[in-house]
C-alpha atoms as one frame of an Amber mdcrd trajectory, in Angstrom:
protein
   4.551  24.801  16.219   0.714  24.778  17.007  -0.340  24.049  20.708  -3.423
  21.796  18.982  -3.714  18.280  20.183  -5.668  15.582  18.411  -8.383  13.510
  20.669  -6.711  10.005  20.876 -10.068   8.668  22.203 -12.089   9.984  19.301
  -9.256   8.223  17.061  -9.423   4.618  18.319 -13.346   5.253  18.204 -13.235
   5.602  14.322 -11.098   2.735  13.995 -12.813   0.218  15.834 -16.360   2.046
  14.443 -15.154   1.388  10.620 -13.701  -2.027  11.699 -17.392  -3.052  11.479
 -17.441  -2.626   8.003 -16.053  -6.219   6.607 -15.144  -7.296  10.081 -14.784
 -11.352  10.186 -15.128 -13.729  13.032 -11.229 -13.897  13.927 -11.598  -9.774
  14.758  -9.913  -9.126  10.697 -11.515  -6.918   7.984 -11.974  -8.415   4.805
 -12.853  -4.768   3.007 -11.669  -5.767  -0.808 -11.668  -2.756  -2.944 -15.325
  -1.989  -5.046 -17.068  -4.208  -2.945 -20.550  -3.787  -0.950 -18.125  -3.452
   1.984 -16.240  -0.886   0.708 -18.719   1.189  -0.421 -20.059   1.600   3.206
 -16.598   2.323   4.682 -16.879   4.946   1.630 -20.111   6.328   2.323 -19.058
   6.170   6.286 -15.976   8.834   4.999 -17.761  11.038   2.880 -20.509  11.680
   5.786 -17.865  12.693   8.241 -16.159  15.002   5.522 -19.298  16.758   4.695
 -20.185  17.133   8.491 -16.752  19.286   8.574 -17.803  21.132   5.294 -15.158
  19.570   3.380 -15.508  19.278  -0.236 -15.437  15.745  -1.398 -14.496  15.586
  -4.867 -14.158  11.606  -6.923 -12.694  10.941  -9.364 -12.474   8.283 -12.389
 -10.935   5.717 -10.664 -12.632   6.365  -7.370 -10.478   8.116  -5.883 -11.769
  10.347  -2.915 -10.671  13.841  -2.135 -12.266  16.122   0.694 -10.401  19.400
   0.961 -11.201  22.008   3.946 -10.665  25.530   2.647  -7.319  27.256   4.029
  -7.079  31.413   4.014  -5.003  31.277   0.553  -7.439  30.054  -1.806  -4.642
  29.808  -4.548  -2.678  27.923  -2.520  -1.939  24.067  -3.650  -3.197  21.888
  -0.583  -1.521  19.830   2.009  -2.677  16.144   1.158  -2.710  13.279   3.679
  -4.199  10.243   3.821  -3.712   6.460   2.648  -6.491   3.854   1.926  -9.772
   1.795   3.031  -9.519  -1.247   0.916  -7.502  -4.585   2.952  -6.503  -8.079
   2.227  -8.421 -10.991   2.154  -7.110 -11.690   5.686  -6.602  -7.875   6.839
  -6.304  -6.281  10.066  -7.772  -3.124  11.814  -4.953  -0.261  10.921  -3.295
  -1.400   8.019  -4.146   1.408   5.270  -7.179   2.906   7.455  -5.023   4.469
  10.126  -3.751   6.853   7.417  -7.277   7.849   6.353  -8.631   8.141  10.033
  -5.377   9.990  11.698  -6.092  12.813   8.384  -9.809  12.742   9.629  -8.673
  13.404  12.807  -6.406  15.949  11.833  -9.534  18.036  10.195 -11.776  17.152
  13.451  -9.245  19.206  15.877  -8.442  21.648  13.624 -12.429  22.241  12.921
 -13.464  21.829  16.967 -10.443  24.480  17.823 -11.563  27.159  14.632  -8.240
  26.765  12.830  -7.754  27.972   9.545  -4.336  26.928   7.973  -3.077  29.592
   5.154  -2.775  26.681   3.057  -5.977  24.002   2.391  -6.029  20.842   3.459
  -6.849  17.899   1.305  -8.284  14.094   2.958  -7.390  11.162   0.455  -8.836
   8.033  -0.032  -7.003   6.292  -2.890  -8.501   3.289  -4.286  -7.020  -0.539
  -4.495  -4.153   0.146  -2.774  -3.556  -3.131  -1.531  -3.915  -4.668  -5.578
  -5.584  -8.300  -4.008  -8.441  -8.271  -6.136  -7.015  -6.201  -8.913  -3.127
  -6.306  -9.890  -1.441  -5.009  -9.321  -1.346  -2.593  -6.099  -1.279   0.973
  -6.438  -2.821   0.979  -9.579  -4.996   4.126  -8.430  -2.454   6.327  -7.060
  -0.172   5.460 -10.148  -2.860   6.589 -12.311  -3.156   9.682 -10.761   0.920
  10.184 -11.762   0.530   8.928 -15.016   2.182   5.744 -14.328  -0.859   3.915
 -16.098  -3.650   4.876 -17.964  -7.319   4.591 -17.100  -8.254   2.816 -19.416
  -5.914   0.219 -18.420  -7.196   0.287 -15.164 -10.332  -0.151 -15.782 -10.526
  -2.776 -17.905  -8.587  -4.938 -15.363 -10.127  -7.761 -14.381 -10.480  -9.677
 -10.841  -9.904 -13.461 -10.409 -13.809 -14.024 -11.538 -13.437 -11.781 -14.299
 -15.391  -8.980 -12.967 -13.535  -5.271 -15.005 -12.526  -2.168 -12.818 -14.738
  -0.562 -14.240 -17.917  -2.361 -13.991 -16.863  -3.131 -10.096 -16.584   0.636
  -9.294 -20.254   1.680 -11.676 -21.248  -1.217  -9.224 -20.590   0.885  -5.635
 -21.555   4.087  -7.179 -18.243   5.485  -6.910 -16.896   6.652 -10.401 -16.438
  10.115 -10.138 -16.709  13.004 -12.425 -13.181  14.317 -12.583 -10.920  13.185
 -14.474  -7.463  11.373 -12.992  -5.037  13.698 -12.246  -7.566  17.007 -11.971
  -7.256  17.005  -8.342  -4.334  19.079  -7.276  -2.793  19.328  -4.230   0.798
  20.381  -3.331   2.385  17.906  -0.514   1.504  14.717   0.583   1.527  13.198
   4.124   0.794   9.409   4.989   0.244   7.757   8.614   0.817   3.944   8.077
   1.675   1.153  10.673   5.266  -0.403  10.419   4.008  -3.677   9.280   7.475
  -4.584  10.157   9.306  -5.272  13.756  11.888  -2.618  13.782  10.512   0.377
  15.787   8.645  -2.171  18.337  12.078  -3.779  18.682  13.884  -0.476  19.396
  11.254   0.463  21.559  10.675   3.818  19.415   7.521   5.753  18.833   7.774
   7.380  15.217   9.342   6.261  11.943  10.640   8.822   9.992  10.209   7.491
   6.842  12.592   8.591   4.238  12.170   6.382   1.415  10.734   3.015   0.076
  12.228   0.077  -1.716  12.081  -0.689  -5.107   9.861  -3.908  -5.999   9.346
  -5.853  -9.069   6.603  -8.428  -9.553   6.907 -11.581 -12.089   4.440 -13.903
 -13.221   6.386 -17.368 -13.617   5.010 -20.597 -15.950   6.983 -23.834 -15.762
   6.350 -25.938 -18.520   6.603 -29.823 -17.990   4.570 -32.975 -19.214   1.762
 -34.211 -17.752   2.166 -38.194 -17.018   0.972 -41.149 -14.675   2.037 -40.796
 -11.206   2.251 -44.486 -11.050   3.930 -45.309 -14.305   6.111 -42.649 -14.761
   9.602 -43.476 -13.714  11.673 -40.955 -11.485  14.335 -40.265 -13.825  12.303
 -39.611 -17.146   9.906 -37.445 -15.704   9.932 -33.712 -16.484   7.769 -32.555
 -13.347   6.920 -28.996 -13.592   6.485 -28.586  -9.928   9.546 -30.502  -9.139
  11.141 -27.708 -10.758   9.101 -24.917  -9.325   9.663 -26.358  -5.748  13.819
 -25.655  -6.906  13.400 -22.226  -8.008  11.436 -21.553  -4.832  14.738 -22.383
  -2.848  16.837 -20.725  -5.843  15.054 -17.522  -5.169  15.644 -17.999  -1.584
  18.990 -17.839  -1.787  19.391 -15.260  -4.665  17.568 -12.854  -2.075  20.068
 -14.000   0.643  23.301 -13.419  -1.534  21.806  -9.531  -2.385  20.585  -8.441
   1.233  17.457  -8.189   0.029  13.724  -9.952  -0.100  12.064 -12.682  -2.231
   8.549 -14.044  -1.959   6.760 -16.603  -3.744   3.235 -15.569  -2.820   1.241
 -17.698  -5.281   1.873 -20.953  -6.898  -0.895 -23.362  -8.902  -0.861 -26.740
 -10.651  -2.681 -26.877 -13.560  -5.547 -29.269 -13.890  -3.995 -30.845 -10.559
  -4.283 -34.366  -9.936  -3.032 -36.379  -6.729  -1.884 -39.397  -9.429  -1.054
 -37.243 -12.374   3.052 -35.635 -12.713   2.345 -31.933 -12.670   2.615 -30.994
 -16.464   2.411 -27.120 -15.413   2.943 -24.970 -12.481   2.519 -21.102 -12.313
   3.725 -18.901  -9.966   4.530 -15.102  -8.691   7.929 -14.182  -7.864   8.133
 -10.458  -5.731  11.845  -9.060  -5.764  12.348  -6.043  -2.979  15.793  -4.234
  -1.993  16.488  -0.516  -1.607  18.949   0.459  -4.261  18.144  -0.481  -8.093
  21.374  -2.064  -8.991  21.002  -4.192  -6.668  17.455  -5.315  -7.654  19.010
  -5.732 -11.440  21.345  -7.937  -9.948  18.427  -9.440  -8.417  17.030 -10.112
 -11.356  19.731 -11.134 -13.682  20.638 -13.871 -11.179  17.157 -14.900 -11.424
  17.327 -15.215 -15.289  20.639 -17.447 -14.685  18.973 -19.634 -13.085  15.621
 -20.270 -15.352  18.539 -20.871 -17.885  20.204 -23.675 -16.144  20.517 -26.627
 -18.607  19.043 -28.857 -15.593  16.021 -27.274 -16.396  15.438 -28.077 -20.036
  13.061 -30.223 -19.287  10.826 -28.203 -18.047  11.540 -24.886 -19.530   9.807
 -21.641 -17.104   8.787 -18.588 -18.793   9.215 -15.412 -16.840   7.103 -12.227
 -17.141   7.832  -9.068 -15.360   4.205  -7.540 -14.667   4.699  -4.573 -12.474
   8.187  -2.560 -11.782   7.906  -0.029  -9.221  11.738   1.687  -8.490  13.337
   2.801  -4.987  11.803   6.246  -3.943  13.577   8.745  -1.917  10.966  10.756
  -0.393  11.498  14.749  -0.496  13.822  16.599   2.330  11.552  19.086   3.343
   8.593  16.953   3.888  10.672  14.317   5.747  12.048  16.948   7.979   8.513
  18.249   8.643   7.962  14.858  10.222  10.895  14.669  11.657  10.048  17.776
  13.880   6.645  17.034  14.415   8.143  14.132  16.336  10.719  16.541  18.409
   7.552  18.778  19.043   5.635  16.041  20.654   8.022  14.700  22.777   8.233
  11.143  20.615  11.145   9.153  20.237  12.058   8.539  16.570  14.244   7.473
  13.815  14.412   7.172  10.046  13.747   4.148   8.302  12.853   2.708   4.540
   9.470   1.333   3.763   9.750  -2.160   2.934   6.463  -2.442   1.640   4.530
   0.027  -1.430   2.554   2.453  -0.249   0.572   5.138  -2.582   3.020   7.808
  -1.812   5.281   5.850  -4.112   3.477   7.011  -6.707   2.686  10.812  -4.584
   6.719  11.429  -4.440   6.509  11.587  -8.529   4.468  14.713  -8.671   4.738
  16.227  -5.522   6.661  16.403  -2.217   6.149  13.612   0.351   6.721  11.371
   3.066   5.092   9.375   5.198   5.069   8.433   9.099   5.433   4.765  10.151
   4.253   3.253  13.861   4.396   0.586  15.485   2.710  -2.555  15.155   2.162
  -5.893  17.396   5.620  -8.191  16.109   5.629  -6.259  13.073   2.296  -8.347
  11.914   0.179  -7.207   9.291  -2.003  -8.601   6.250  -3.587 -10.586   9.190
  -6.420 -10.596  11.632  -4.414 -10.355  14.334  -2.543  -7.248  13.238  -2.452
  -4.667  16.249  -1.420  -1.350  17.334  -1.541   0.328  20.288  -4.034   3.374
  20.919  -1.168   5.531  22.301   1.262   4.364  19.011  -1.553   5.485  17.083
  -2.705   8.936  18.487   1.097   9.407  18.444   1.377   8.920  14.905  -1.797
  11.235  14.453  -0.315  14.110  16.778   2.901  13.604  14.573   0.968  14.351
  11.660  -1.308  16.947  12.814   2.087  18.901  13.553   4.137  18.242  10.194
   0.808  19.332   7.929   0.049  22.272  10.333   4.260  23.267   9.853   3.732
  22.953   5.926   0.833  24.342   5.452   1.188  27.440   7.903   4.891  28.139
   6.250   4.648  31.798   3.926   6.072  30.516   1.164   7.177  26.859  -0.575
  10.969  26.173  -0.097
């Protein structure tokens, strides 16, 4: 293992310097992908690549690839990275920690006159986070053939705005074509966004896998009618219903050990004296193992066909189905050492939430590196990490990419 340390200060500088770029009063980021703001954090990236005489290759979708030349031309390169874009109500690491830890990565390698044997490849995918277009992931999956780009592209945002026209608007659709960029492992930094190593007092996740999730789009069908002359008992009140399925879910999640969230939920043509005639809503399933997300499921169907519920009949939609992952062996050791080397405390754990290298692990080897953040809080302004937790998470990487890509030959 390499002696090379990564310059924690010069890390927290990059994150708090591209924290400028949709930073909000309350010390967030709103940085939705293909927007003005974006496209500065963008051009921000691609000037620090270039400065390193990487080669910053986009493609189609927008995704961003800088690669720094190893000694083996032929060899496939070592990928790392994760993504710019954020919430509505994002914080300063989620996503961007990935993309400036790999920066960093390149910036002690390049100040110390390293040369792996094997390149080294920066990614920036695009829309990860899927809150202006659904759903997330939509880049990276394109890239392994998960969905087509024409499908992405014509997606549209909640004001109708396509892909496509969004990302001809920021001056970021590339030249290559999806899936033309090669490299041969992937690495990702991301915070927890979840309270288990901060609660175990532990340094590095060793992440060696992710949870299968399945996203629904939910309409519940009732009659619209006078809030003042409709009587209790004859009216078929769509969010009446909704409200029960909310606590339905709730429990269904409980029963399987695993997650259930009702992120969004509308009345149609809402009126404070008018019964709610229709009511849509998302349902988001989550558990490790996939029978136990079909059972998930199935119970879900049961209960949209309780005969209580005739009255206002729900029709359910599955829009996005995105299995467990088990990340590769070799990669997760790789982290797992990089760890030992540094002196960090560690253990494995499963993502709870996506993450691009969902969609990495189908075509190449890959895991990722979790840290710690502030009472697991993310997809908020006040999400926090320590500078230590993240230079720790950097050094981690620097060491399981410098392991891989050093090795003679693929195992």
């Amino acid at each position: 293992m390499s002696n090379l340390t990564i310059d924690a200060d010069r890390l927290w500088s990059s994150l708090m310097e591209t924290a400028r770029f949709g930073g909000t009063p309350d010390g967030g980021i709103r940085r939705l992908t293909l927007t003005e703001e974006d496209r500065q954090v963008r051009d921000w990236l691609r000037a620090q690549c270039e400065a390193l005489g990487c080669t910053l290759t986009v493609d189609a979708l927008g995704n961003m690839f800088a690669t720094r030349p190893g000694t083996d031309p032929d060899a496939l390169p070592i990928a790392m990275g994760s993504h710019l874009d954020t919430q509505p109500t994002g914080g300063k690491f989620d996503g961007v920690l990935g993309v400036l830890a790999g920066l960093e990565v390149l910036r002690t390698l390049d100040a110390a006159g390293y040369v792996t044997r094997r390149p080294l490849m920066l990614v920036n995918w695009t829309n990860e986070e899927g809150s202006r277009f659904s759903p997330a992931m939509i880049c990276s999956g394109a890239y392994a053939g998960a969905f087509t780009v024409e499908d992405v592209l014509a997606r549209p945002d909640a004001q109708g705005v396509r892909f496509g026209a969004a990302l001809e608007g920021i001056g970021y659709a590339g030249a290559a074509p999806v899936g033309s960029v090669k490299f041969g492992e992937m690495f990702e930094l991301h915070i927890e966004q979840g309270p288990v190593l901060e609660h175990e007092e532990t340094t590095i996740g060793i992440v060696t896998g992710v949870q299968g999730m399945r996203w629904y789009d939910l309409v519940v069908e009732g009659v619209a009618a006078h809030a003042g002359t409709t009587p209790m008992k004859l009216r078929r009140d769509a969010l009446a219903t909704a409200a029960e399925l909310i606590l339905a879910f709730r429990r269904i999640a409980l029963a399987h050990d695993g997650v259930a969230t009702v992120g969004e939920i509308g009345v149609v043509h809402a009126s404070r004296n008018v019964v709610p005639g229709e009511v849509r809503l998302t349902l988001d399933l989550r558990h490790p193992e996939t029978a136990a997300l079909e059972a998930m499921e199935r119970a879900v169907e049961a209960e949209l066909a309780r005969p209580e519920l005739a009255g206002t009949p729900v029709r359910l939609t599955r829009t996005w189905d995105s299995p467990p992952v088990v990340f590769d062996a070799g990669c997760v050791a790789a982290v797992a050492a990089g760890a030992a080397a540094a002196g960090y405390s560690a253990r494995e754990i499963v993502s709870g939430a996506g993450h691009d290298s969902v969609y990495a692990a189908r075509v190449v080897p890959t895991s990722m590196i979790f840290v710690p953040c502030k009472d697991g809080l993310s997809h908020n302004p006040a999400e926090s990490a320590t500078p230590a937790d993240c230079a720790a998470g950097a050094q981690t990487l620097l060491n399981a990419v410098l392991a891989r890509a050093d090795r003679a030959e693929p195992e």
